[in-house]
N, C-alpha and C positions, 0 to 999 in steps of 0.2 A: 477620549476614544476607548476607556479600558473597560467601562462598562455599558456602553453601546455596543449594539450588533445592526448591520445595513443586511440590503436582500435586494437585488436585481434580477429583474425577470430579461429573460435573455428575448430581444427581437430576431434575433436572427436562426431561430432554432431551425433545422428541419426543412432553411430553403433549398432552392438552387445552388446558390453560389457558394452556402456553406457546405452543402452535400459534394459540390464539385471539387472544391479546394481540401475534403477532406479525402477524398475518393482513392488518392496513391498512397498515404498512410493504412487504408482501411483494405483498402488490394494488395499489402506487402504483407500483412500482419494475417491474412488467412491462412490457412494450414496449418494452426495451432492443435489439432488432435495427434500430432506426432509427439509433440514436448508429453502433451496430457499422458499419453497412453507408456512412456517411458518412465516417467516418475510416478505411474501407479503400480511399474515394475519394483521401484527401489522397497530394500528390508522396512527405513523407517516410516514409510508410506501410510497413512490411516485418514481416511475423509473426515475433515473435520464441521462438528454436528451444525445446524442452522436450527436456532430454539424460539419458539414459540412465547413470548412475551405477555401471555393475554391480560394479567393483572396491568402492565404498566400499560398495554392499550387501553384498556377502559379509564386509567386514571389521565391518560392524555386527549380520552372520549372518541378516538378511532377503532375501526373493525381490529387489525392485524397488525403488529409491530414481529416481523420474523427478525431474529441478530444473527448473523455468518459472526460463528465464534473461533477465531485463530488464534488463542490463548497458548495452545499445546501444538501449534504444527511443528512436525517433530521434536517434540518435546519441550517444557515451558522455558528449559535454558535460552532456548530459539525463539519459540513463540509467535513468530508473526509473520504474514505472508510470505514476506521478504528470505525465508530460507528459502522457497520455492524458485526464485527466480537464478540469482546470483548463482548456486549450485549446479543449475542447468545448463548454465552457459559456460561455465567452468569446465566440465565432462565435454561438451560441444567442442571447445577449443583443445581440450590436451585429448579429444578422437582426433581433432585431425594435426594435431603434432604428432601425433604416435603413425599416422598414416604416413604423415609427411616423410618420416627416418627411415619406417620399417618397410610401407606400401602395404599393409595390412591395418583394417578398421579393426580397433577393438571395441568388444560392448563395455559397459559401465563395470559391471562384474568384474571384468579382467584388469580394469585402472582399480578398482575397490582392492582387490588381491594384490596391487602391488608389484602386479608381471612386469609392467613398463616403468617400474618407477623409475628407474637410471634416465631414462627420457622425461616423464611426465617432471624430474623434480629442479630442473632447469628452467621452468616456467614461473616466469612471476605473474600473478592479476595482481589488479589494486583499484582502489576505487574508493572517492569520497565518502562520507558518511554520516551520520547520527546516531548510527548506529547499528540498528535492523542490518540494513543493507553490508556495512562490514561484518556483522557479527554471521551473517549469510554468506556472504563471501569466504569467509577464514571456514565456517562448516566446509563448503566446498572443497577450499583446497585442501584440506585434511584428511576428507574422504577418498578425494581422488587423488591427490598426491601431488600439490605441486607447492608454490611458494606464492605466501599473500601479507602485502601490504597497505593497509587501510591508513585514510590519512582525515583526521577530524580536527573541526574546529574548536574554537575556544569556550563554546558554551558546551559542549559534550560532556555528561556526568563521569566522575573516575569510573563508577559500576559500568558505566558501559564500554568505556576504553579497557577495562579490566577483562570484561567478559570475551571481547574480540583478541584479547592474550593470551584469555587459558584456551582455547581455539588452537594460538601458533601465527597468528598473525602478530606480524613489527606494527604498531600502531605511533604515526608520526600525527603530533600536534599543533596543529599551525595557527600562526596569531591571526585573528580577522572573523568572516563568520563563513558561513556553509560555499559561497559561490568562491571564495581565496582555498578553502581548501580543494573542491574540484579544480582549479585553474592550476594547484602545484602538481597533484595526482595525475594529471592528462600531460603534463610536461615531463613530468621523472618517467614516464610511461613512452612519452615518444622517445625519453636520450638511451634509456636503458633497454629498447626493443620489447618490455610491459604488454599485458592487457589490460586497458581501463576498461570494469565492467560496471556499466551502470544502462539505466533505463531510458536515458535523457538521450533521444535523435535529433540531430539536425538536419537529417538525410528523410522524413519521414520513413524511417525503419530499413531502409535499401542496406543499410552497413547492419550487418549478422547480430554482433551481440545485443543492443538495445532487442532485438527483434527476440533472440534467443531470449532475453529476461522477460518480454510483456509475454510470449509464448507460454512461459511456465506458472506465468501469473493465473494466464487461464483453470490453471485446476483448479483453483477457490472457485473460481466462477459457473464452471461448469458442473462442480457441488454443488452450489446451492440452487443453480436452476435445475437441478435433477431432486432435490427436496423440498424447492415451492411446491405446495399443493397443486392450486391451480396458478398460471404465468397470469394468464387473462384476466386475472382479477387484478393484481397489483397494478396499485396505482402511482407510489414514488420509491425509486431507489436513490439513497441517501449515500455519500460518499465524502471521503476528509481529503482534503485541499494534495501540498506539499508540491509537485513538480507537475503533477497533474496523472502521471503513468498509469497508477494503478485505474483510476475511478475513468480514464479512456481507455481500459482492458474491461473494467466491468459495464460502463454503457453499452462498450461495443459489445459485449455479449450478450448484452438484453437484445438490443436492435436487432442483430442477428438471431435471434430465438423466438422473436414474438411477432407474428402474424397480422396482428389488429394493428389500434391505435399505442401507442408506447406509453409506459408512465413518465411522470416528471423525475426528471434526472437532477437530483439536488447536490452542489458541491457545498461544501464546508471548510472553513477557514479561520484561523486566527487573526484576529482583525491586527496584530503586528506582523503578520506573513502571507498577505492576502494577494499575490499576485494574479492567481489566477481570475479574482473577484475585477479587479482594476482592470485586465486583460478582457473581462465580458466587458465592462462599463467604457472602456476606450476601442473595443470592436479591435483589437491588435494585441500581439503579446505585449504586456507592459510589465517593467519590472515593481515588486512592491516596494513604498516607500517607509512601509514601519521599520520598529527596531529590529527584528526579527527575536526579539525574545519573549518567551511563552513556552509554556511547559507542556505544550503539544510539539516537544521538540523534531521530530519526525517531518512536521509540517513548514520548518521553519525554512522555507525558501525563498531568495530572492528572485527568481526568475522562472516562468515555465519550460517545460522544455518544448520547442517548437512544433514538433511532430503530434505529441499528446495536443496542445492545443487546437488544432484541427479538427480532431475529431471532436473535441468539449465543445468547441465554439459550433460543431456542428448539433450534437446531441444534448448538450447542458441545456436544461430549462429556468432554472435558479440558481443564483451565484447567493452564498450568505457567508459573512463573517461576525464572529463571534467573539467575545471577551472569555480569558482564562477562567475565569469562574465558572462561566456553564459547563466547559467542559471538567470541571470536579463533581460539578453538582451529579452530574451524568455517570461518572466514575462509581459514584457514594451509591446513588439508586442502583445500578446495575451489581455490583457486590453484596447492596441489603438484599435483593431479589423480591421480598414484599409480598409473596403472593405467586413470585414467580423460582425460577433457577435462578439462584446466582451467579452473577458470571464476571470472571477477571478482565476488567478493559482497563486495556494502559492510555495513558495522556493521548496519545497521537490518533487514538481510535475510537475517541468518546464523541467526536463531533454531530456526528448523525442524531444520535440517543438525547445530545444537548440540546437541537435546534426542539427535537418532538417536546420535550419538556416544556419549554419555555412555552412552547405552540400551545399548549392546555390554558396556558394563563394570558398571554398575549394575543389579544383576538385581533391586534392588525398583522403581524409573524402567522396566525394561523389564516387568514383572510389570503394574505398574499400568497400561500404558499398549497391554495385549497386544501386544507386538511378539514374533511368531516370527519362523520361516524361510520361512512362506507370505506374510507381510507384503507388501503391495505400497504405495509410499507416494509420495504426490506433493507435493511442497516448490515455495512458491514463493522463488524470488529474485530482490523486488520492486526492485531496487536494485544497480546497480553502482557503482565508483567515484566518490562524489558528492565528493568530499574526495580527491583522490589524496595528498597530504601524507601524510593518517592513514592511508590505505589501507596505502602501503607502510612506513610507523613500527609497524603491527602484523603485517602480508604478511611482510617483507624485503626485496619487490620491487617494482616500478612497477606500476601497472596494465598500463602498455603491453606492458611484459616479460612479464605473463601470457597478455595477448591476442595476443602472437606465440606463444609456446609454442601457445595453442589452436590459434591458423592452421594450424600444424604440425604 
């Protein structure tokens, strides 16, 4: 299995019955321009760039490879979507605990300055992790002022449990793998009156915070479709596997943006964490059977979350899973740059940039997955150096050492 990669073309894209069953996930989750328009309020706020590839397209023989680079969203300690989401939801809940005491809304500003801390710091969130997602949380409650506990499993790197403590987050480690840690975190949450903040709906989004985190998800997305040149040309957006949240925040933003025909929505996965791959192939959420170990650890999920699936099983046009190697190969190319920007992509965010790779050389991967030379394709790269240790043990170089080259 470890050096195969499989590709299902999804039958059911686009029907009826999917469009039907996804229709109350996709009606809860509208009115995302309010999260957008607040966190383009915050100090750390900076759109981060979507770059132009055109050496590594010619060398994979398509038109347009554009990368959504979230290396530095708010800064590279952070680095990857995931401050956006956890943060927003965090401010969400302690407005309305500060509402709840005082009967006065306060804005972000006033929790930032610390007016309400005597209230806000009675508040615990928590929430499982790998990392991104706690190391986003603990920003959170830092900023706004309240108390956070992140709870990881057993394959979770020390740098990352480290980086979620110089934060101020209590980071508990539990024996087992990602879904034993969410099942303690949602329990110490109900006994102790908690927010467990995560992405993952049971409710298709009806219950606030998953909704509050895909909501803020949308600023990446609505970046980069305000920097595609033209929408109408692109023909696949490529997205990395994990619970599924993010890559049914970015379809659904395409869908909702583009007029014509849609491009093919391509998911990506660790052929040991392929749930959502098995979930296209059995037309139901299935949980995956690999080990979950792979150093796309971001991705390592045993289960989708029910809600995101709705919308993939509606939108997703290809399911692929991949072996740990492409995504270094993917890693190496995008920091050499070649002809192009170099650019910091961590383990969890090289899967898109892996599949076009192999595509230049695999003429059945590129057959199945239409990629010509009209191809125009947009990657995100959800993630930069979350781990610089591994980064440069698979790179050969520092992250830093890449993000000077870029400078230059």
């Amino acid at each position: 299995m470890t050096h195969s990669y499989a590709h299902h073309l999804n039958p059911l894209r686009l029907t009826h019955e999917t469009a039907a069953f996804a229709s109350q996930a996709l009606g809860n989750l509208q009115g995302w321009e309010e999260a957008v328009r607040e966190i383009q309020t915050w100090p750390e706020y900076r759109p981060q760039p979507l770059r132009s590839l055109d050496a590594a397209a010619a060398r994979v023989g398509i038109g347009k490879i554009y990368y959504k680079d979230e290396s530095e969203r708010f800064g590279r300690s952070l680095g990857s979507f995931k401050a956006l989401g956890a943060p927003y939801a965090v401010s969400r809940l302690l407005i309305d605990e500060v509402e709840r005491v005082t009967g006065k809304r306060p804005s972000t500003e006033q929790l930032r300055s610390g007016e309400f801390r005597s209230i806000t710091e009675r508040v615990t969130v928590c929430v499982a992790t790998d990392g991104n997602q706690g190391r986003g949380l603990a920003y959170g409650a830092k900023v706004f002022g309240c108390r956070c506990a992140d709870y990881i499993h057993g394959h979770v790197s020390a740098a990352r449990k480290e980086a979620m403590e110089r934060l101020g987050a209590v980071v508990i480690r539990i024996d087992g793998e990602y879904e034993a840690s969410v099942a303690r975190a949602k329990e110490d949450a109900r006994m102790n009156g908690w927010h467990f903040v995560s992405s993952t709906s049971w409710d298709n989004y009806q219950s606030p915070i998953p909704r509050y985190v895909m909501n803020a998800y949308m600023v990446m997305v609505e970046e980069a479709l305000a920097m595609i040149p033209d929408l109408g040309k692109i023909t696949h957006v490529f997205m990395q596997g994990g619970v599924g949240s993010i890559a049914a925040a970015v379809f659904m933003g395409f869908q909702q943006r583009i007029d014509g025909p849609l491009p093919r929505f391509v998911m990506v996965e660790p052929n040991e964490a392929d749930c959502l791959y098995q979930s296209a192939v059995n037309n139901r959420p299935t949980p995956s059977s690999g080990s979950l170990r792979t150093i796309m650890a971001g991705l390592a999920c045993r289960e989708v979350s029910p809600a995101a699936w709705a919308l993939l099983e509606w939108l997703g046009s290809d399911f692929v899973r991949i072996p740990d190697s492409w995504a270094e190969d993917a890693m190496r190319a995008l920091a050499k740059g070649d002809g192009d920007v170099p650019v910091v992509c961590g383990e969890s965010a090289a899967g898109g940039m892996a599949v076009l790779l192999k595509a230049a050389t695999d003429d059945t991967l590129r057959s199945a997955l239409a990629l010509d030379e009209n191809s125009q394709v947009v990657l995100f790269g959800c993630e930069g150096a979350t781990d610089p240790a591994i980064f440069e043990e698979i790179v050969g170089s520092s992250p830093d050492a890449v993000f000077e080259r870029q400078r230059n």
